[in-house]
ZATI-947974 format. One record per residue: chain; x, y, z of N, C-alpha, C in turn; residue in three letters. Coordinates in nm, 3 decimals, always signed. Layout:
BEGIN
<cadena A	n.x X	n.y Y	n.z Z	ca.x X	ca.y Y	ca.z Z	c.x X	c.y Y	c.z Z	residuo ALA>
...
END
This chain:
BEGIN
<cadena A	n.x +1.507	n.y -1.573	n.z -0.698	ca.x +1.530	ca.y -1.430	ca.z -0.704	c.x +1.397	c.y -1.357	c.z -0.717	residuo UNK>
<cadena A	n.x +1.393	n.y -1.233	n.z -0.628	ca.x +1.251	ca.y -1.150	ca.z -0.693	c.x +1.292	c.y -1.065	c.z -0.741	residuo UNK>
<cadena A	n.x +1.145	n.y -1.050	n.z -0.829	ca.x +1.171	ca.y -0.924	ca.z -0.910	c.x +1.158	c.y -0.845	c.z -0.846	residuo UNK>
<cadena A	n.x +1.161	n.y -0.713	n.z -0.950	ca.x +1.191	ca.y -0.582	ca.z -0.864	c.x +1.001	c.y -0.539	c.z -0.885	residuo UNK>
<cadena A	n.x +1.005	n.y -0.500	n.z -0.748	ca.x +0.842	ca.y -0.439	ca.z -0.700	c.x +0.844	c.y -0.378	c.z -0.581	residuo UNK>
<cadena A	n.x +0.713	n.y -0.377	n.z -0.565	ca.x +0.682	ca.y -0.295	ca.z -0.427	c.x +0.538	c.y -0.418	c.z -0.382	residuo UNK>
<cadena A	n.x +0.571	n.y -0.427	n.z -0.212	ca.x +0.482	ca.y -0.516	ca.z -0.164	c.x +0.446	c.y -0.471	c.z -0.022	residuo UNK>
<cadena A	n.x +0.281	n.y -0.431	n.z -0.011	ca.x +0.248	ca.y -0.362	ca.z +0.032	c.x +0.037	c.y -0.408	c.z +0.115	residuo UNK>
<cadena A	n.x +0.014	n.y -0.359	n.z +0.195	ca.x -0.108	ca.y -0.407	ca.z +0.268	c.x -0.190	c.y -0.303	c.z +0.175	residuo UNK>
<cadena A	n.x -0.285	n.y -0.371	n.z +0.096	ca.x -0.370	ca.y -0.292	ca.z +0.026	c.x -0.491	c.y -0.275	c.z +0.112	residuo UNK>
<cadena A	n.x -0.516	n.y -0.124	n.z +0.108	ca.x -0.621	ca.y -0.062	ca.z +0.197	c.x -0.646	c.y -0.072	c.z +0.343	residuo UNK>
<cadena A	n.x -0.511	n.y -0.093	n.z +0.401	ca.x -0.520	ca.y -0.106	ca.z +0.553	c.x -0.494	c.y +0.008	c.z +0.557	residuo UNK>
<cadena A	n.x -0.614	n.y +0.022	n.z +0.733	ca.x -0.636	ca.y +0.126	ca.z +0.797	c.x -0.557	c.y +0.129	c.z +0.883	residuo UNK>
<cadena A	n.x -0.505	n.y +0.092	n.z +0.963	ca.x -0.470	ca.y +0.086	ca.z +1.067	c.x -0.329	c.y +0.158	c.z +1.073	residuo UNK>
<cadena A	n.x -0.233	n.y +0.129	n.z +0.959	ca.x -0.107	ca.y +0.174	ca.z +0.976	c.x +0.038	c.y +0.078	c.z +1.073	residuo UNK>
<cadena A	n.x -0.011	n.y +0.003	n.z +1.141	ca.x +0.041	ca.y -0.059	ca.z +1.196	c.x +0.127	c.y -0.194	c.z +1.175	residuo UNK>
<cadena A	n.x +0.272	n.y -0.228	n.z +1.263	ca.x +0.347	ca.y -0.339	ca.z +1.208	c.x +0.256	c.y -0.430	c.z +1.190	residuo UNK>
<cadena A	n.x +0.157	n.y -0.499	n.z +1.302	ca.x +0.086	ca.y -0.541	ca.z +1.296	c.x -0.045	c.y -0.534	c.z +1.276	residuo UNK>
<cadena A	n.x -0.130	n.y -0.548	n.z +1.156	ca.x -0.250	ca.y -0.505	ca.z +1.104	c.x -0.320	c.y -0.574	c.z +1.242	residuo UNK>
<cadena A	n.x -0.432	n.y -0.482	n.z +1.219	ca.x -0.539	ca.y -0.542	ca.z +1.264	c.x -0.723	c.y -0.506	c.z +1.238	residuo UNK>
<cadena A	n.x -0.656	n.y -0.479	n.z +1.116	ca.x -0.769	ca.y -0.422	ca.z +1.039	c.x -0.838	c.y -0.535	c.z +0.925	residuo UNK>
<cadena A	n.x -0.723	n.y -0.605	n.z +0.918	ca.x -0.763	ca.y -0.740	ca.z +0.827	c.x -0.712	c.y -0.733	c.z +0.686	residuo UNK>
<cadena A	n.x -0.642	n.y -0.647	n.z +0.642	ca.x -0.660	ca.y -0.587	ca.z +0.505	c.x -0.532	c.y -0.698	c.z +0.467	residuo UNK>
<cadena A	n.x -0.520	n.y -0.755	n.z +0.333	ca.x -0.481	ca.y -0.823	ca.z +0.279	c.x -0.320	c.y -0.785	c.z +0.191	residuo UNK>
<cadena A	n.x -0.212	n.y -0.864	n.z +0.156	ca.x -0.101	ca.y -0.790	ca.z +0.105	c.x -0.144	c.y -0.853	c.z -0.041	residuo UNK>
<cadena A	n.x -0.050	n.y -0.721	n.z -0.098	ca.x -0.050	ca.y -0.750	ca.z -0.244	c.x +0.032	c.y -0.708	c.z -0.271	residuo UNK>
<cadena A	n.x +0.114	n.y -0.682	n.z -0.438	ca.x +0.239	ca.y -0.652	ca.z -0.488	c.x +0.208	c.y -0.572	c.z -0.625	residuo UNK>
<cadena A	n.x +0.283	n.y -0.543	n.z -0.684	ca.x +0.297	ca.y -0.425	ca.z -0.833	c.x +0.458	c.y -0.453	c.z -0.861	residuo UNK>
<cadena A	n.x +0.432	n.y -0.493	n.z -0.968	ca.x +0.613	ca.y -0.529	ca.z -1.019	c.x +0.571	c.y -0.502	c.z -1.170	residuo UNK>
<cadena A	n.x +0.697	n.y -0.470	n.z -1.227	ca.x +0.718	ca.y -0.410	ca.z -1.342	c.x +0.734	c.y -0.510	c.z -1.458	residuo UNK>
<cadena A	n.x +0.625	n.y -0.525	n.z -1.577	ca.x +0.713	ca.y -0.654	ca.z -1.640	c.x +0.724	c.y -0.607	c.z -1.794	residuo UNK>
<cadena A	n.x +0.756	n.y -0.454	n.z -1.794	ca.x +0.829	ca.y -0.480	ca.z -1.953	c.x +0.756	c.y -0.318	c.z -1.997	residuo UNK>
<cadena A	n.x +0.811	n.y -0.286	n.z -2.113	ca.x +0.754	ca.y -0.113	ca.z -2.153	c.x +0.623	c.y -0.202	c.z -2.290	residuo UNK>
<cadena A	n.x +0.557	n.y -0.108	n.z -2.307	ca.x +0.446	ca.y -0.142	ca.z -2.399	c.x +0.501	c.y -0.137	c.z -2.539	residuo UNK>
<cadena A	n.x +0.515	n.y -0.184	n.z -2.605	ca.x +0.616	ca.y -0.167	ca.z -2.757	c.x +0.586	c.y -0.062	c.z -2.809	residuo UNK>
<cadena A	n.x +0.452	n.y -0.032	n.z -2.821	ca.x +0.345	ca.y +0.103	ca.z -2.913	c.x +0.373	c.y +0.190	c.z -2.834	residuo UNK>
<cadena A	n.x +0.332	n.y +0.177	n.z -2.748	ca.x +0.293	ca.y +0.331	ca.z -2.686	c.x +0.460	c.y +0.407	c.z -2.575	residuo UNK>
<cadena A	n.x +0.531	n.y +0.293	n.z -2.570	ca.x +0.628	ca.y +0.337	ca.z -2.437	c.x +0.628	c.y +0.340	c.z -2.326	residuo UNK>
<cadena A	n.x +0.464	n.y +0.303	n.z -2.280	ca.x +0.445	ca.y +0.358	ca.z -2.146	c.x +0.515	c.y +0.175	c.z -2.067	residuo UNK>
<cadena A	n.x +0.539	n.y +0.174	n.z -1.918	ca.x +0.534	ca.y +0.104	ca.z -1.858	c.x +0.416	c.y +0.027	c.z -1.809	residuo UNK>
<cadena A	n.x +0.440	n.y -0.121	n.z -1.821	ca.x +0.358	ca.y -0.233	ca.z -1.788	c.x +0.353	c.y -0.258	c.z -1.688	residuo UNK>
<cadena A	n.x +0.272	n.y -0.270	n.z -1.564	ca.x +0.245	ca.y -0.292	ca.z -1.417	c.x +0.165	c.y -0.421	c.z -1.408	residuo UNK>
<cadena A	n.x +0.189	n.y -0.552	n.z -1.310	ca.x +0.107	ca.y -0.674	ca.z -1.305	c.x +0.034	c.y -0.571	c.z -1.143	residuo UNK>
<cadena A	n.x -0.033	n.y -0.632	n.z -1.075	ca.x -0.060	ca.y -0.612	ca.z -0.944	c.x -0.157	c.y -0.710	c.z -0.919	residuo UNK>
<cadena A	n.x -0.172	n.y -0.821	n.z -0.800	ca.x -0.214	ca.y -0.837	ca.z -0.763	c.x -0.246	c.y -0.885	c.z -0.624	residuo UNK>
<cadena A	n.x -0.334	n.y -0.924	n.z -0.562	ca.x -0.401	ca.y -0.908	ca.z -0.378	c.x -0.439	c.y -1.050	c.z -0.373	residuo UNK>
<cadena A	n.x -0.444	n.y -1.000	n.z -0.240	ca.x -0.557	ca.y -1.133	ca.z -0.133	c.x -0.426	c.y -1.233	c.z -0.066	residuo UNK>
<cadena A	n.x -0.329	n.y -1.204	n.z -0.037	ca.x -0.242	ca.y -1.274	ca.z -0.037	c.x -0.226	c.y -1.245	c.z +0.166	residuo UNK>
<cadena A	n.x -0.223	n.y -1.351	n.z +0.257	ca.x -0.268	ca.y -1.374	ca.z +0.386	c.x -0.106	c.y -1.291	c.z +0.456	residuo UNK>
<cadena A	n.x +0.029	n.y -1.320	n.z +0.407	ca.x +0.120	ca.y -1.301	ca.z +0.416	c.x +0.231	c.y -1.255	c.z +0.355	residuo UNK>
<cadena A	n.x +0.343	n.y -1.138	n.z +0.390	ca.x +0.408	ca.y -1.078	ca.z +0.248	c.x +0.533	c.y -1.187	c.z +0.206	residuo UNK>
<cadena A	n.x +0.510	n.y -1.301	n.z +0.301	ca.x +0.603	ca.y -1.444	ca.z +0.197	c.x +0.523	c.y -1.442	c.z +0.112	residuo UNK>
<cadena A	n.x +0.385	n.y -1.492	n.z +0.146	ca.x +0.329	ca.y -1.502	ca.z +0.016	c.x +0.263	c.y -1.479	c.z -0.079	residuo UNK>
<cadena A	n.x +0.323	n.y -1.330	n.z -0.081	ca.x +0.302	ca.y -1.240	ca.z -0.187	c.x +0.454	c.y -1.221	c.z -0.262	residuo UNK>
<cadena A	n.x +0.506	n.y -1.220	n.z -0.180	ca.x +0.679	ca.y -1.250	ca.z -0.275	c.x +0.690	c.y -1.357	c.z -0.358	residuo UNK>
<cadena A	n.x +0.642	n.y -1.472	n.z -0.309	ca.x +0.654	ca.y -1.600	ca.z -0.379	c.x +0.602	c.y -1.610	c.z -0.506	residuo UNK>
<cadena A	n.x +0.468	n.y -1.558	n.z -0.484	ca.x +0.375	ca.y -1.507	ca.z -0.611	c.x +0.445	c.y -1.436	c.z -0.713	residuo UNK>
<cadena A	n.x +0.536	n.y -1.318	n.z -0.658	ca.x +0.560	ca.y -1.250	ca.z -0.782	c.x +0.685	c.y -1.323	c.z -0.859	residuo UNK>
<cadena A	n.x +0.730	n.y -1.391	n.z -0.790	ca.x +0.905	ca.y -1.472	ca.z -0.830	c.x +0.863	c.y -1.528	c.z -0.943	residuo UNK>
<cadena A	n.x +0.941	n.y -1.489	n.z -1.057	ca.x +0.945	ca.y -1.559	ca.z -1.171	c.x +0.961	c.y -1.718	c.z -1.158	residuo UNK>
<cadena A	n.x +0.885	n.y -1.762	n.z -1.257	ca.x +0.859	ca.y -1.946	ca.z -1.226	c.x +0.994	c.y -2.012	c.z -1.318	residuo UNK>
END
């Protein structure tokens, strides 16, 4: 199962289905509110060649 996020080509130019700018996918998923403060906790991270495997990454182990 994945979590709930957003997965996305960080800093591509191009705009396109198919990049061709080179720019790499990465993800931002939510993992919990901060106890102190309230605010929401964000993981994010890149470099990932394909958005399988950037999904895979974020799937809880």
């Amino acid at each position: 199962m994945l979590m709930k996020g957003h997965f996305y080509r960080r800093g591509c130019k191009c705009k396109k289905k198919k990049c061709t700018c080179g720019s790499k996918w990465a993800f931002t998923v939510d993992i919990g509110l901060d106890p102190v403060t309230g605010n929401r906790k964000q993981k994010v991270k890149s470099g990932f060649n394909t958005k399988q495997e950037a999904e895979e990454a974020a799937a809880p182990h």
